[in-house]
Backbone and ligand atoms as CSV (ligand in chain L), in Angstrom:
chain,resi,resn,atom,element,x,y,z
A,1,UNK,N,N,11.090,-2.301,9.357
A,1,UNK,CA,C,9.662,-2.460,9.728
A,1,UNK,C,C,9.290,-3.928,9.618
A,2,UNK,N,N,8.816,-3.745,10.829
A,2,UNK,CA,C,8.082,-6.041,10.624
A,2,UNK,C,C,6.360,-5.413,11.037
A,3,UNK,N,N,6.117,-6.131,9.522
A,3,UNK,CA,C,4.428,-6.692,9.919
A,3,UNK,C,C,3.758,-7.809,10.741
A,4,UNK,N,N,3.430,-7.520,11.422
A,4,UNK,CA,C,2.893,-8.395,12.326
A,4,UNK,C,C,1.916,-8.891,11.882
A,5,UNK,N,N,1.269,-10.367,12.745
A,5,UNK,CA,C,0.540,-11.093,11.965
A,5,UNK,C,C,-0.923,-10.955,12.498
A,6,UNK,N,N,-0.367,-10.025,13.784
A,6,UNK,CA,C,-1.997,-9.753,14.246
A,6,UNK,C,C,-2.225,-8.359,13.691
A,7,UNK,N,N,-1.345,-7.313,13.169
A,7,UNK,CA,C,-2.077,-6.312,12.094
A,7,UNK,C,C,-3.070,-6.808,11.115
A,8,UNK,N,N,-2.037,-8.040,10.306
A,8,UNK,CA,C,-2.890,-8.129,9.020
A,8,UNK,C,C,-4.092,-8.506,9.573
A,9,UNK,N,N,-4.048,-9.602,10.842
A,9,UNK,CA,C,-5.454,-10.080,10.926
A,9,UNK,C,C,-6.536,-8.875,11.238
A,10,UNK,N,N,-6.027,-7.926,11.810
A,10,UNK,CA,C,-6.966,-6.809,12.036
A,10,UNK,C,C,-7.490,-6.200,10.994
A,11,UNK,N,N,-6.402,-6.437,9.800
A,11,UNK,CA,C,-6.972,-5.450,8.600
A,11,UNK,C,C,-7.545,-6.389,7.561
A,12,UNK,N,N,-8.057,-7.162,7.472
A,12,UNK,CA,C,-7.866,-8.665,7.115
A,12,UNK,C,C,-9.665,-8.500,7.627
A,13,UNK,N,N,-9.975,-8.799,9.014
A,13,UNK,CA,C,-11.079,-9.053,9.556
A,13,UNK,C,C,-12.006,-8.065,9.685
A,14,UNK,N,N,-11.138,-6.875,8.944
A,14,UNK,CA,C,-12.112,-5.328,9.066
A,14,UNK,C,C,-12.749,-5.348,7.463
A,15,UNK,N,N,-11.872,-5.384,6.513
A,15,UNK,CA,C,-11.842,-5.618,5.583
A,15,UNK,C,C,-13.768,-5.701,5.103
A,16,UNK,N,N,-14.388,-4.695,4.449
A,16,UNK,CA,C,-15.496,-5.307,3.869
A,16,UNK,C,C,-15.750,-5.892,2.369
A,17,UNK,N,N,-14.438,-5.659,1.851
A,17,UNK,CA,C,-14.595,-6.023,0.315
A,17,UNK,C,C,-14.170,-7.969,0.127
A,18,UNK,N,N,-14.485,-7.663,-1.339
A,18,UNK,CA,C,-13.758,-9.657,-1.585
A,18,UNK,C,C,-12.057,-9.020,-1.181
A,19,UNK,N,N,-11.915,-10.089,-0.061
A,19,UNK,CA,C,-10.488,-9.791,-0.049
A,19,UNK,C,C,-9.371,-10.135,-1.287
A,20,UNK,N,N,-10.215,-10.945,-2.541
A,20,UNK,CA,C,-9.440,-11.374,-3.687
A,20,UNK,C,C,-9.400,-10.100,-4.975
A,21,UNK,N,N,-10.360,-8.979,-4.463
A,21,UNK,CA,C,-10.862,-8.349,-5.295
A,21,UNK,C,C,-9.522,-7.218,-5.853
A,22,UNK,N,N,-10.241,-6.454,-6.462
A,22,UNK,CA,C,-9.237,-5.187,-7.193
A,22,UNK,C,C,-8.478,-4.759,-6.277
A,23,UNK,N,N,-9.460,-4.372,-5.373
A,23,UNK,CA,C,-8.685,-3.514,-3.900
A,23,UNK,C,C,-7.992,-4.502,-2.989
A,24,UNK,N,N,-8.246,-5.810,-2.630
A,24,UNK,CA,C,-7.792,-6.539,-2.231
A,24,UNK,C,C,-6.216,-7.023,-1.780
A,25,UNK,N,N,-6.255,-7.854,-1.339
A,25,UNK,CA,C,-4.837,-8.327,-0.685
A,25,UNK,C,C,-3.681,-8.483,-1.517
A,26,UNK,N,N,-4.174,-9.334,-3.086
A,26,UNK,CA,C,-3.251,-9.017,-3.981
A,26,UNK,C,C,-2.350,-7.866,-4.262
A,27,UNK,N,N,-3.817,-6.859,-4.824
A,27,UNK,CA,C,-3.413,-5.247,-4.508
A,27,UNK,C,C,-2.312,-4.948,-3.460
A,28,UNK,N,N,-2.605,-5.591,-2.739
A,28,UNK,CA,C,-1.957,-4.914,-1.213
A,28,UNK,C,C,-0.277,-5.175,-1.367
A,29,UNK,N,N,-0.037,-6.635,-1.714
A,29,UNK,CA,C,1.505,-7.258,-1.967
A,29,UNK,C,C,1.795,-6.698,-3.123
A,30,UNK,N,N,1.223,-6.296,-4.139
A,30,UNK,CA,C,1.925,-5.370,-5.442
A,30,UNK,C,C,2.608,-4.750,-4.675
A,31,UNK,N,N,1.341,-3.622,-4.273
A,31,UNK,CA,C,2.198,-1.956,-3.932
A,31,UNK,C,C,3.244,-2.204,-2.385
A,32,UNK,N,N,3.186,-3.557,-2.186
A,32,UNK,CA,C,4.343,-3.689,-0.816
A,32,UNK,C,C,5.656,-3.662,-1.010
A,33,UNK,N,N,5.135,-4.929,-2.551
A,33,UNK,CA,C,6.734,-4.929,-3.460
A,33,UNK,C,C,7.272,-3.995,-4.100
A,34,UNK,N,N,6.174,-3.293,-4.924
A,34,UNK,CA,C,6.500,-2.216,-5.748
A,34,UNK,C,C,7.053,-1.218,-4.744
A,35,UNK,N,N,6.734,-0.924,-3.360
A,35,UNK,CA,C,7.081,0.436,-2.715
A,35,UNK,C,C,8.543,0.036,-1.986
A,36,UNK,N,N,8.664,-1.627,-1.520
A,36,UNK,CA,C,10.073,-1.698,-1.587
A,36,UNK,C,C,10.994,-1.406,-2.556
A,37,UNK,N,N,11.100,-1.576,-3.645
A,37,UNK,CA,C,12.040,-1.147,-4.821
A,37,UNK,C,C,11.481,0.066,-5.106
A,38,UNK,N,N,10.791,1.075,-5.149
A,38,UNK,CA,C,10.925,2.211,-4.970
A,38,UNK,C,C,11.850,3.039,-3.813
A,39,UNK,N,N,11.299,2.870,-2.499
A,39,UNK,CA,C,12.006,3.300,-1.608
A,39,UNK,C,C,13.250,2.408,-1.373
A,40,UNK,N,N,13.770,1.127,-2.376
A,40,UNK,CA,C,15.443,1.289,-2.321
A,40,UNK,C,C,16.043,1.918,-3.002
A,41,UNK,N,N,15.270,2.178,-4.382
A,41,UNK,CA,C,15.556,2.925,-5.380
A,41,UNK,C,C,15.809,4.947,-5.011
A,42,UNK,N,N,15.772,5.277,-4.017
A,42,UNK,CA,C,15.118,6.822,-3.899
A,42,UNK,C,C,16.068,6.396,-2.285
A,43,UNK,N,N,16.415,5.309,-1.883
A,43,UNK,CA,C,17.468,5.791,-0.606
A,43,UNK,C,C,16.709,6.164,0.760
A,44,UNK,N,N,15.715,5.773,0.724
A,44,UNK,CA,C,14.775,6.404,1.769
A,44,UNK,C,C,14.396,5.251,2.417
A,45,UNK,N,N,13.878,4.979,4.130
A,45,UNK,CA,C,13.100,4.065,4.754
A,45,UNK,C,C,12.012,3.963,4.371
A,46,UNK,N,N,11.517,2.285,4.245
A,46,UNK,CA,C,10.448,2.069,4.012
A,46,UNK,C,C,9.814,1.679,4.602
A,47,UNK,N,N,9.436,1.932,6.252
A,47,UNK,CA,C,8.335,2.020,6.511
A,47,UNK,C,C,7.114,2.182,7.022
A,48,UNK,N,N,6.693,3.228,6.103
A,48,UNK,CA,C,5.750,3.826,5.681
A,48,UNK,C,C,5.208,3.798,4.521
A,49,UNK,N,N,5.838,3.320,3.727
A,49,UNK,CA,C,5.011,3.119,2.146
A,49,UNK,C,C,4.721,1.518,2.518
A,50,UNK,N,N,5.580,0.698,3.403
A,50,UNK,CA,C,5.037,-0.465,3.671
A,50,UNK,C,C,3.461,-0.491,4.409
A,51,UNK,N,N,3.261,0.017,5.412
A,51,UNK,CA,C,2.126,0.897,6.633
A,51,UNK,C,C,1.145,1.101,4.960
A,52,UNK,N,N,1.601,1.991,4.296
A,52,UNK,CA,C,0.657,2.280,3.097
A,52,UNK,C,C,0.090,1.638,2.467
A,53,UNK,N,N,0.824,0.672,2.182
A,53,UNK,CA,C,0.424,-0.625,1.397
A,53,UNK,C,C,-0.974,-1.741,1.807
A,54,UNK,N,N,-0.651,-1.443,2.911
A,54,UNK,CA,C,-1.859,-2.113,3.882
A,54,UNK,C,C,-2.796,-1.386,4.397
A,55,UNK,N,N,-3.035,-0.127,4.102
A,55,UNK,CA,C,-3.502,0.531,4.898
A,55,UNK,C,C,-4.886,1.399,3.826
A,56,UNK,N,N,-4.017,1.335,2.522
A,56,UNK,CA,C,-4.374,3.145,1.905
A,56,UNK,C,C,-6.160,2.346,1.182
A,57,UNK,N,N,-6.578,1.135,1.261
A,57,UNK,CA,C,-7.445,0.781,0.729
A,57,UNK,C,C,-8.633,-0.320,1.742
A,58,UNK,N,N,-8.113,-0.183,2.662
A,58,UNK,CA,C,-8.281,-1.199,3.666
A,58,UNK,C,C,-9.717,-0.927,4.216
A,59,UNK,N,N,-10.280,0.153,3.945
A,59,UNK,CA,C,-11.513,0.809,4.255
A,59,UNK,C,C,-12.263,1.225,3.093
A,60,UNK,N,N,-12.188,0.640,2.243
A,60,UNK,CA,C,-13.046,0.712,0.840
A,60,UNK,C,C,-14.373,0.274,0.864
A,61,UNK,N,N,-15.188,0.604,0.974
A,61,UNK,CA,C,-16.805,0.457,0.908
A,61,UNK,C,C,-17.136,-0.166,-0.547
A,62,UNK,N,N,-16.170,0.217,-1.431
A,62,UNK,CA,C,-17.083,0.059,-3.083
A,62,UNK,C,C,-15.475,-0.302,-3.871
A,63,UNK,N,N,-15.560,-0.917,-4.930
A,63,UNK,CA,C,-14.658,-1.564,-5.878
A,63,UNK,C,C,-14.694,-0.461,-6.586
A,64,UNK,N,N,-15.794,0.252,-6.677
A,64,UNK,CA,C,-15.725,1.560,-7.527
A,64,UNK,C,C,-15.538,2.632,-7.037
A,65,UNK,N,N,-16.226,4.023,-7.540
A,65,UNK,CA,C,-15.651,5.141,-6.801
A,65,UNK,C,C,-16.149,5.522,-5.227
A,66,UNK,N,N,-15.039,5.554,-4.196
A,66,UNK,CA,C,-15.585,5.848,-3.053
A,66,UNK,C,C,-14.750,6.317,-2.459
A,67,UNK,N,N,-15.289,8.029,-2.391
A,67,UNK,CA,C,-14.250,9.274,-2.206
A,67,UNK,C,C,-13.662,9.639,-0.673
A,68,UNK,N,N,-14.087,8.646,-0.169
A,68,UNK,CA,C,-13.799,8.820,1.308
A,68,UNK,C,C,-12.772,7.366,1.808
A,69,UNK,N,N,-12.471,6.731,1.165
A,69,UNK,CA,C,-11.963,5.567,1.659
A,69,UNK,C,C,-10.441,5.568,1.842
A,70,UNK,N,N,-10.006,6.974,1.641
A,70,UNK,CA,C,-8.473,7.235,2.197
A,70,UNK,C,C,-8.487,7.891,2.874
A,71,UNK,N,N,-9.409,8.807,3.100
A,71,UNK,CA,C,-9.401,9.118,4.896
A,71,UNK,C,C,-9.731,8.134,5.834
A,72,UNK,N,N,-10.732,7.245,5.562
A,72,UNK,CA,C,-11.039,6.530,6.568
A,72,UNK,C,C,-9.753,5.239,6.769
A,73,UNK,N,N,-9.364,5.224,5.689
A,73,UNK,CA,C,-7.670,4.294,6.086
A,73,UNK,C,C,-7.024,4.672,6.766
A,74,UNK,N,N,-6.502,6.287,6.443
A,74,UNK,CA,C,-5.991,6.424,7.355
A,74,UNK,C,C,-6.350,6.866,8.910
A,75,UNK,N,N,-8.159,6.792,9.139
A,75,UNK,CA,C,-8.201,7.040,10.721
A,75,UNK,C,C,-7.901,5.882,11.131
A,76,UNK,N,N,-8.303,4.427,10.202
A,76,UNK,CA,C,-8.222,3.303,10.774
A,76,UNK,C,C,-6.704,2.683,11.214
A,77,UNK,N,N,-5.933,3.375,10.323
A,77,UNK,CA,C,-3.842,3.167,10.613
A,77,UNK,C,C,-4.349,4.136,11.948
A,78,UNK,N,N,-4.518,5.465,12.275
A,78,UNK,CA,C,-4.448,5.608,13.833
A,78,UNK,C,C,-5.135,5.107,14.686
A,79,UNK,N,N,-6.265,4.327,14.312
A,79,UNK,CA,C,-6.642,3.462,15.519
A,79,UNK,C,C,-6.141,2.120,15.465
A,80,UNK,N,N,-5.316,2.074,14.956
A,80,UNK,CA,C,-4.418,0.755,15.443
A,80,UNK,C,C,-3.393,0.755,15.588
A,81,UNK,N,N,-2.865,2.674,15.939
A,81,UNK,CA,C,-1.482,2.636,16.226
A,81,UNK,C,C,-0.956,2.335,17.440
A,82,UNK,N,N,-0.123,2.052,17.853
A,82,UNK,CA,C,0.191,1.580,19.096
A,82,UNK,C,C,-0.548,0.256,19.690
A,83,UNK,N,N,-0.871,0.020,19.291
A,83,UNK,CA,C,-1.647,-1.402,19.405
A,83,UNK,C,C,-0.812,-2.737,18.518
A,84,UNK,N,N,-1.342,-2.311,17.080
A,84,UNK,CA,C,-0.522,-3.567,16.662
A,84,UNK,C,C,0.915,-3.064,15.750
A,85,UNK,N,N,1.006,-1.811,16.130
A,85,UNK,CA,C,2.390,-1.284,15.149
A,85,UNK,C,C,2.731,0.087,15.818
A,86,UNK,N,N,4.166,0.553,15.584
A,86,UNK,CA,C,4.451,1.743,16.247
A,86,UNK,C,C,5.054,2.657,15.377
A,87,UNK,N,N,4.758,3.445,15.218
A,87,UNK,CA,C,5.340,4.756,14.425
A,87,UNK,C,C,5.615,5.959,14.750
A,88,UNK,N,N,7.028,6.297,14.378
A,88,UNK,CA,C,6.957,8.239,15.096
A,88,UNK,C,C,5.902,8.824,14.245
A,89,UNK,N,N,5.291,9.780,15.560
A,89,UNK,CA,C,4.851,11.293,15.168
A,89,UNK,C,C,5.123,11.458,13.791
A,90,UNK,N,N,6.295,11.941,13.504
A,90,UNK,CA,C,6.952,12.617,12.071
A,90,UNK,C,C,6.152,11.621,11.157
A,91,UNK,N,N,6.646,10.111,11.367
A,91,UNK,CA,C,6.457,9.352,9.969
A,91,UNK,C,C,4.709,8.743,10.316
A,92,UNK,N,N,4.172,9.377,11.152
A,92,UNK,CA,C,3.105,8.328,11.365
A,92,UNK,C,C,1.845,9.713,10.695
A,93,UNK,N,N,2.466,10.846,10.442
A,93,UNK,CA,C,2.265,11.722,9.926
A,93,UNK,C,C,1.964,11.729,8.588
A,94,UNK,N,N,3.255,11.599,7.799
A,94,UNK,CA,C,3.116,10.940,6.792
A,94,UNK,C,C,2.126,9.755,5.999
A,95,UNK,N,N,2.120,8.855,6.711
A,95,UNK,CA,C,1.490,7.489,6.687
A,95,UNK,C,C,-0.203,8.299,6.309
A,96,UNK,N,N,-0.480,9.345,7.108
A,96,UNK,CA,C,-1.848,9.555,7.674
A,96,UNK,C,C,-2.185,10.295,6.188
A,97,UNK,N,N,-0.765,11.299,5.540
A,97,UNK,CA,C,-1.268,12.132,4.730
A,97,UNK,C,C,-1.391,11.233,3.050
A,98,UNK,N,N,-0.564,10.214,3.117
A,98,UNK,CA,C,-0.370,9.565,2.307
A,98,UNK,C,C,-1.593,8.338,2.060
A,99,UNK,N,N,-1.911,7.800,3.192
A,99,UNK,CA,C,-3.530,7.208,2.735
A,99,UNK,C,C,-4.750,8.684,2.448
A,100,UNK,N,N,-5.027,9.339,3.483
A,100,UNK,CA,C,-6.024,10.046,3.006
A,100,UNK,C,C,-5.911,10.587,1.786
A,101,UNK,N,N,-4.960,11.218,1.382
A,101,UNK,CA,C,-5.193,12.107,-0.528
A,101,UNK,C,C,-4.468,10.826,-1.329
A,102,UNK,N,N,-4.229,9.768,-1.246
A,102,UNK,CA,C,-3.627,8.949,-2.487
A,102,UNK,C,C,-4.445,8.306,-3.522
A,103,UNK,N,N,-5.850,9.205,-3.657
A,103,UNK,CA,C,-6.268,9.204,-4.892
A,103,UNK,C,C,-6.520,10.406,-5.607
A,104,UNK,N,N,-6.072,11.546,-4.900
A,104,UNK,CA,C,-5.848,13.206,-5.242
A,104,UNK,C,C,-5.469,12.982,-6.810
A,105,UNK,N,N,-5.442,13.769,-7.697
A,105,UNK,CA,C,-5.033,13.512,-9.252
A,105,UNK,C,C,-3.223,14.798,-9.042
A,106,UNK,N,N,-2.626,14.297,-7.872
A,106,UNK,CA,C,-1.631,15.482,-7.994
A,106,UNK,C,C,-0.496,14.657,-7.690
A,107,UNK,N,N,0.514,15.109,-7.632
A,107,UNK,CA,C,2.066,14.968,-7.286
A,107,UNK,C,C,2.645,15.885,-5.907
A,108,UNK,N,N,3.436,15.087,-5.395
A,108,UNK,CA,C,3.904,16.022,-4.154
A,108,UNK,C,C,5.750,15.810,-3.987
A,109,UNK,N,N,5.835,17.085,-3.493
A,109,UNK,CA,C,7.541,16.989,-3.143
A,109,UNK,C,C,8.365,16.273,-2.188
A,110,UNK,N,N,7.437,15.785,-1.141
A,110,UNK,CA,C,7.884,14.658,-0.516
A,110,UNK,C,C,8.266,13.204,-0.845
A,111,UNK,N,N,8.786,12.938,-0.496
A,111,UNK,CA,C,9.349,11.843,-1.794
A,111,UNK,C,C,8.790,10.716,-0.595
A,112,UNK,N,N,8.542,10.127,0.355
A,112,UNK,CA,C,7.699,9.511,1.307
A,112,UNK,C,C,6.888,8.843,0.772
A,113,UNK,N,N,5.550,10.042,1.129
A,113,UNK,CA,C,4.435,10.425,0.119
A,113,UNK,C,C,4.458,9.822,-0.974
A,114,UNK,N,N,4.878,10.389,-1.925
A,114,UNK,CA,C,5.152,10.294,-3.320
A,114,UNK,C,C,5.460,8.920,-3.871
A,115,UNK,N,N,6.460,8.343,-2.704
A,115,UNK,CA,C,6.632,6.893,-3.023
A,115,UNK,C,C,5.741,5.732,-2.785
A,116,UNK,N,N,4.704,6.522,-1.886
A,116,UNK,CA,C,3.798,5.630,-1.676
A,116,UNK,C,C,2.394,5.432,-2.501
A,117,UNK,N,N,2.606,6.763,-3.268
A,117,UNK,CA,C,1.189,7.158,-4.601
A,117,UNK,C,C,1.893,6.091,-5.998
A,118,UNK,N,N,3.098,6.471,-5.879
A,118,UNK,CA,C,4.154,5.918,-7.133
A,118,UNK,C,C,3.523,3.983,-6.971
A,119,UNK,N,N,3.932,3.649,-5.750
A,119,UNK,CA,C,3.751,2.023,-5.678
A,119,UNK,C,C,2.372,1.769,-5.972
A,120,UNK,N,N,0.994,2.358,-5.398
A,120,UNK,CA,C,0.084,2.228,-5.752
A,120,UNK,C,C,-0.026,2.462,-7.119
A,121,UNK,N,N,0.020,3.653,-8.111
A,121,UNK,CA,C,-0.031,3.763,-9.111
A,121,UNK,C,C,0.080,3.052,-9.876
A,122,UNK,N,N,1.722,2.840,-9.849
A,122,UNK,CA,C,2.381,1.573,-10.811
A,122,UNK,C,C,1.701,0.192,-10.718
A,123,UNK,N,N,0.441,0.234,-9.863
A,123,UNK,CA,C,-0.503,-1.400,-10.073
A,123,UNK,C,C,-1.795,-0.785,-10.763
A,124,UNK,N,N,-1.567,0.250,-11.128
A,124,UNK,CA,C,-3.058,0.428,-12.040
A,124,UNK,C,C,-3.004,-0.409,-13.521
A,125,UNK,N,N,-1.934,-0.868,-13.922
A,125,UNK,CA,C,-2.371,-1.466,-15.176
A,125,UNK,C,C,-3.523,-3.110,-14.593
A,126,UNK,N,N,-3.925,-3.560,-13.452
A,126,UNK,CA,C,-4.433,-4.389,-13.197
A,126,UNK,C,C,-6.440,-3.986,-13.813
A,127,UNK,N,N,-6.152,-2.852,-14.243
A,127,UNK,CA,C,-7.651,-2.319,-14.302
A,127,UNK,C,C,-7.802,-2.350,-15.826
A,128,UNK,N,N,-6.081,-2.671,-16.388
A,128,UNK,CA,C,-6.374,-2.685,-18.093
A,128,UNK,C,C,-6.032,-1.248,-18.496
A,129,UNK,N,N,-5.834,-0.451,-17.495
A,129,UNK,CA,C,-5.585,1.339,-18.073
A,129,UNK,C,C,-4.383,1.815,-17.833
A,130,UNK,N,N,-4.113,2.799,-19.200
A,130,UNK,CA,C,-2.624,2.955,-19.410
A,130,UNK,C,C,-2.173,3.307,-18.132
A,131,UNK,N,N,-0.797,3.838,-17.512
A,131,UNK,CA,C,-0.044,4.337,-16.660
A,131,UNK,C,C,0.076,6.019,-17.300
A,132,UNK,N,N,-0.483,6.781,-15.942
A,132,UNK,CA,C,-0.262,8.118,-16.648
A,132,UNK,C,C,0.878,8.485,-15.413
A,133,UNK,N,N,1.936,8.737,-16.118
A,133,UNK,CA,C,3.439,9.094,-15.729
A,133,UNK,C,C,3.781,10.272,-14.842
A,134,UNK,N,N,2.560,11.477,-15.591
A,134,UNK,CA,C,2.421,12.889,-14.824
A,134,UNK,C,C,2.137,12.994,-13.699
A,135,UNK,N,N,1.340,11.602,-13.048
A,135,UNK,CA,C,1.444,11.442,-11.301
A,135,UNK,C,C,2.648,10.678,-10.771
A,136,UNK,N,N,3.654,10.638,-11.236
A,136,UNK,CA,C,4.377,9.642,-10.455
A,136,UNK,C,C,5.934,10.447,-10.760
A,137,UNK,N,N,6.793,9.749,-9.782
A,137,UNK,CA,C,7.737,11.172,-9.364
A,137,UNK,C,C,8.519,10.844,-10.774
A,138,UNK,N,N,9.593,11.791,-11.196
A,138,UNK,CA,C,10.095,11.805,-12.208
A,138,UNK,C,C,11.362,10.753,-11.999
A,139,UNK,N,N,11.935,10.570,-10.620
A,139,UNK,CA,C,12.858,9.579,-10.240
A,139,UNK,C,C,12.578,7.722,-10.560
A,140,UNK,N,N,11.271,8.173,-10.793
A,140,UNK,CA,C,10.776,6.615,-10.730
A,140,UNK,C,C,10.686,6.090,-11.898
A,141,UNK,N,N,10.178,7.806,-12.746
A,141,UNK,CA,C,9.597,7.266,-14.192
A,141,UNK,C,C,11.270,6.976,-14.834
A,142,UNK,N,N,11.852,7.562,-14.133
A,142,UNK,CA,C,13.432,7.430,-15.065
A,142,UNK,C,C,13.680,6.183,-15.388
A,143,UNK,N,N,13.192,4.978,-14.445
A,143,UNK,CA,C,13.681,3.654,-14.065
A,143,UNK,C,C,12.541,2.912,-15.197
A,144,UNK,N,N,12.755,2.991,-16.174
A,144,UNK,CA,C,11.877,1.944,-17.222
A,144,UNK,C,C,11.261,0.491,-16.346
A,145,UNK,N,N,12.364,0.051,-16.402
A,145,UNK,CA,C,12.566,-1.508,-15.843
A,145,UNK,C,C,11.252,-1.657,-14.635
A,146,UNK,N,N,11.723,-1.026,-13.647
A,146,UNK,CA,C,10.628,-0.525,-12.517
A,146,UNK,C,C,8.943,-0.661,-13.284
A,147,UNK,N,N,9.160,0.479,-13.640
A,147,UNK,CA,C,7.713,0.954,-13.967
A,147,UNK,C,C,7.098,-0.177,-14.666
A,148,UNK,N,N,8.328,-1.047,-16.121
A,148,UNK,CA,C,7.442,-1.468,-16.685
A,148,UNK,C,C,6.820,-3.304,-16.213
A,149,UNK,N,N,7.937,-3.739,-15.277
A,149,UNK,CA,C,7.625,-4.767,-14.956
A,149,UNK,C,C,6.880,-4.934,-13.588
A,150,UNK,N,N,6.227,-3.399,-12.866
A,150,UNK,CA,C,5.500,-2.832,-11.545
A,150,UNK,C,C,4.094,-3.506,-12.566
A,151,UNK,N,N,4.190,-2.226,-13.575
A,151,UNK,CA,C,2.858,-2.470,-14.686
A,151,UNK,C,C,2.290,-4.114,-15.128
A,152,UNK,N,N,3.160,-4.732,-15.901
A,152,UNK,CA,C,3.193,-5.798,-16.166
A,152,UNK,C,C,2.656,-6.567,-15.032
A,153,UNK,N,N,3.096,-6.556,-13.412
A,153,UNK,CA,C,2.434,-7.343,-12.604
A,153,UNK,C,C,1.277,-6.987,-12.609
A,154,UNK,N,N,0.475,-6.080,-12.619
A,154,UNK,CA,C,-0.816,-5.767,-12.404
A,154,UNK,C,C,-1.730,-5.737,-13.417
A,155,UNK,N,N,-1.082,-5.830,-14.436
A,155,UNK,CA,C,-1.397,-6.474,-16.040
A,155,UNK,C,C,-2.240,-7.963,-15.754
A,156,UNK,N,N,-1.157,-8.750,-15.544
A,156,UNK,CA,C,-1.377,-9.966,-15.253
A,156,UNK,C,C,-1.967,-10.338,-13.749
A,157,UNK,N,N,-2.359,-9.482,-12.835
A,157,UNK,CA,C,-2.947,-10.208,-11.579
A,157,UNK,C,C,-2.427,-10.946,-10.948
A,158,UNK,N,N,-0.626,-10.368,-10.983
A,158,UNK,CA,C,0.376,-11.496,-10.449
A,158,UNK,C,C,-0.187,-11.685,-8.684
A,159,UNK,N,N,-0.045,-12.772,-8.322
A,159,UNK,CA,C,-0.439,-12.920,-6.752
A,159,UNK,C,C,0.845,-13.167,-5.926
A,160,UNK,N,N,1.575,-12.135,-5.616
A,160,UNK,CA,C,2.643,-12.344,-5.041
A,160,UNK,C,C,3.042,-13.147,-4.157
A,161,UNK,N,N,3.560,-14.768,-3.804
A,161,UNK,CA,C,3.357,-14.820,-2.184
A,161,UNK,C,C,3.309,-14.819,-0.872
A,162,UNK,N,N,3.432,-13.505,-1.129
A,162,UNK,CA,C,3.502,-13.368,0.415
A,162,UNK,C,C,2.204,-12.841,1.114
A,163,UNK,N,N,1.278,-12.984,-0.262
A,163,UNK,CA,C,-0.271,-13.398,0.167
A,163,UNK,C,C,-0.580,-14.691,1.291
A,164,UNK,N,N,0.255,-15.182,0.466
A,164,UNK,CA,C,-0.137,-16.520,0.912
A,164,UNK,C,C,-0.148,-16.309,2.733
A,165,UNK,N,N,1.183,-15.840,3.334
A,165,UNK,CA,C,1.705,-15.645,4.508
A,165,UNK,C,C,0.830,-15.084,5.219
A,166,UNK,N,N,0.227,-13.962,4.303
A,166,UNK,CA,C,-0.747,-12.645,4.941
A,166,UNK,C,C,-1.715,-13.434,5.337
A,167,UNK,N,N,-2.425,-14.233,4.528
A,167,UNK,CA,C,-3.927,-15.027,4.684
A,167,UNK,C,C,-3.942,-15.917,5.351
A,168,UNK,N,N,-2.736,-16.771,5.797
A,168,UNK,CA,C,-2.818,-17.625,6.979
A,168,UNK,C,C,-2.525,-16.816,8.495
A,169,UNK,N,N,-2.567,-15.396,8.383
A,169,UNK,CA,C,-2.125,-15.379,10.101
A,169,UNK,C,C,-3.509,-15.923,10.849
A,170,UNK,N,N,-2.865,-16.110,12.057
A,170,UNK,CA,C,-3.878,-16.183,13.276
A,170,UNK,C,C,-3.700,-15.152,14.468
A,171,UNK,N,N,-4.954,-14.845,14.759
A,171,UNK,CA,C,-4.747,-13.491,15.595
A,171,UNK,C,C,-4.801,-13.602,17.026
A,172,UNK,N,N,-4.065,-15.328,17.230
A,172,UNK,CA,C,-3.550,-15.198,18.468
A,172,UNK,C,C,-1.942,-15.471,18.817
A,173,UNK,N,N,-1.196,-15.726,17.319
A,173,UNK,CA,C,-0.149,-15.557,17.346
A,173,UNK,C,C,0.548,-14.305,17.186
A,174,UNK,N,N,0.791,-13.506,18.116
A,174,UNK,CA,C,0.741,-11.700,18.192
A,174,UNK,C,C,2.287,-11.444,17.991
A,175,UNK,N,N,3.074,-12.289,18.544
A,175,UNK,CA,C,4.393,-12.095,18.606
A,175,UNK,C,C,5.051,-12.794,17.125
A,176,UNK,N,N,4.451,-13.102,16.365
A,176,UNK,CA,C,5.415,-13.903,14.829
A,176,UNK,C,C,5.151,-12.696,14.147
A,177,UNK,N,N,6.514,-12.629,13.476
A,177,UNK,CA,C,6.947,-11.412,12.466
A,177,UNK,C,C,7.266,-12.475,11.790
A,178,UNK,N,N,6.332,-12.050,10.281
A,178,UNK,CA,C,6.889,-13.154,9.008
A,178,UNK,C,C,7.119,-12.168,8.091
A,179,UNK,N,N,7.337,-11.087,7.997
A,179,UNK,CA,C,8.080,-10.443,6.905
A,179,UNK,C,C,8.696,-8.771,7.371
L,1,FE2,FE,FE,-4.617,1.082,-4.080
């Protein structure tokens, strides 16, 4: 999967929050990184927990609780499908079920899914609050290392950079794939 630089700008320029904020872009490169070493870890393509990463918060109205902002991510991933990114049916499926419920308080058997609640999750220590383990797949929690240095970044408000990359596109350079 290559992100394009006129996605981010789309999600980037839709964006109503501080893009520096909780939900923010930072946020966004945690759970990009975190869901790559998950989904190398678990053997599976990533992407769709990548698609997730950018996607599952991207329509947030409020820093606080706002119970609708994973459905509306994911109508906003289908209105920009085929436009600035392409996905099968099957996985674009996924993508859709995995932003709308990925603040559900549950666990699922799809390991997709699952990997994409897991990457988000594992950045909740950025809020200062423990990691509760009972949402996140048991494959992941096995991996100490993972979990505890996923945690630790979001502890610290690490700014990954490939922020940096994200925040300079221009959305008339349509054809540069920088990651
Ligand atoms: Fe999130």
């Amino acid at each position: 999967m290559t992100i394009q630089k006129d996605l981010m700008q789309a999600i980037i320029s839709s964006f109503k929050l501080d893009l520096d904020g909780l939900h923010g872009i930072n946020h966004w490169a945690r759970v990009y990184i975190n869901g790559k070493i998950i989904t190398d870890l678990h053997g599976i393509n990533g992407e769709v927990v990548e698609l997730f990463s950018i996607f599952h918060d991207s329509m947030r109205l409020s820093e606080s609780i706002d119970k609708c902002h994973g459905y509306r991510g994911a109508e906003f991933a289908k209105s920009l499908r085929g436009k600035y990114f392409e996905l099968s049916d099957r996985d674009f499926d996924l993508l859709y079920k995995a932003c709308k419920f990925h603040t559900y308080p549950i666990k699922i058997d799809n390991i997709v899914i699952q990997s994409c609640w897991d990457a988000d999750r594992l950045d909740l220590g950025r809020y200062g609050l423990p990691l509760n383990k009972n949402f996140i797949a048991p494959s992941t929690v096995e991996n100490l290392k993972i979990i505890n240095e996923a945690y630790t970044n979001g502890l610290n408000h690490y700014e990954p950079p490939i922020t940096k990359i994200w925040s300079r596109r221009k959305a008339t350079q349509k054809t540069s794939a920088f990651y």
